[in-house]
N, C-alpha and C positions, 0 to 999 in steps of 0.2 A: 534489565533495568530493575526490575523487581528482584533478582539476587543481588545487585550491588546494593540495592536500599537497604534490604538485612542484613548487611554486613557495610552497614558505614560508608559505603562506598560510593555513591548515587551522585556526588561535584566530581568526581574523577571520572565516571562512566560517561556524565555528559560533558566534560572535556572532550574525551577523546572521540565523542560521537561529533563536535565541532568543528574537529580539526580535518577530517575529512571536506575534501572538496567537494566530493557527490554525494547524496547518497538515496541508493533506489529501494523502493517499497514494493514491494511485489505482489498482486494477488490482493491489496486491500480490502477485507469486506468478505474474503471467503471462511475467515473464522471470526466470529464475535467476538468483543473485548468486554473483557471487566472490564467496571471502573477505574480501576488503577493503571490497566495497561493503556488505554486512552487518555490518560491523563499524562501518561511518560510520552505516549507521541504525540501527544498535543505541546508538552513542553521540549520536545527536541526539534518540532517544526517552529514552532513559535522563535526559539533559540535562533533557527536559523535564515529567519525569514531576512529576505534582504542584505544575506549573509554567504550563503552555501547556495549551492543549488538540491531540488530534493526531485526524484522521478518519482513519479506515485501512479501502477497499475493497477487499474482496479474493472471488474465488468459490473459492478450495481452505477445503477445512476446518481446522483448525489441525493436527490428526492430518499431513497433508497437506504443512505447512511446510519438512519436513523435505527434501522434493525444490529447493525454492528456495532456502535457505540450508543451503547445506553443512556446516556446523558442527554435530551437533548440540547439541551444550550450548551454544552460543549462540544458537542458535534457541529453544529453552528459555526462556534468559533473555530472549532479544527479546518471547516472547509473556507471558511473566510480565508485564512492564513493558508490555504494550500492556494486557493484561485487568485489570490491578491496576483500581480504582477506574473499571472504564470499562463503558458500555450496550453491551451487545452485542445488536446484531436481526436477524436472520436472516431474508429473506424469503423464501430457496427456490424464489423464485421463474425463469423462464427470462429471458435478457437481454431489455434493454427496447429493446439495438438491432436483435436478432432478429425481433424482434414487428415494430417498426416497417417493417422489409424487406419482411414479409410482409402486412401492410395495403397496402405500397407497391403491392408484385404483385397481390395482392387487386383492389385501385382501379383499375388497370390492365389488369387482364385484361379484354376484350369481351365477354367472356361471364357476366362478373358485374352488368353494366351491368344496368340495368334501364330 
């Protein structure tokens, strides 16, 4: 979003981020955002609120947000518009690629062998 905006191009990038029917956010909250980038997915969810459907994974709590988007009154608004009309599930669970590392070792180790 930030390369199409330098280059003119920032109505045509969020076209086509529209016209998707999904579209999933992965990992939200595991890198801080500038201002700016916050501001582009607050305006692409906003865009499609009531529109699209948007998957959003994230392991911080929403309390939480506040450290990945600097702003806080728009982080405010960005999770209003994520929770409006939306399932929220919580598994609580621990990572699943966590687990898998450790079945890895598990299998691996000779002494677990039987």
């Amino acid at each position: 979003m930030v390369e199409a905006k330098h280059q003119l191009q920032l109505g045509r990038a969020l076209t086509r981020w529209a016209r998707y029917d999904l579209i999933a956010l992965d990992e939200v909250g595991n890198v801080p955002l500038v201002e700016i980038d916050a501001e582009f997915l607050f305006q692409i969810i906003a865009e499609r609120a009531e529109k699209a459907a948007v998957i959003v994974t994230t392991n911080l709590p929403f309390s939480e947000w506040t450290s990945v988007i600097p702003n806080a009154r728009l982080c405010k608004a960005l999770i209003d518009r994520i929770t409006d009309r939306a399932t929220i599930i919580e598994t609580g669970a621990e990572s699943y690629r966590f687990r898998r590392i450790l079945e890895k070792r598990k299998g691996k180790n000779p002494a677990t062998k039987t």
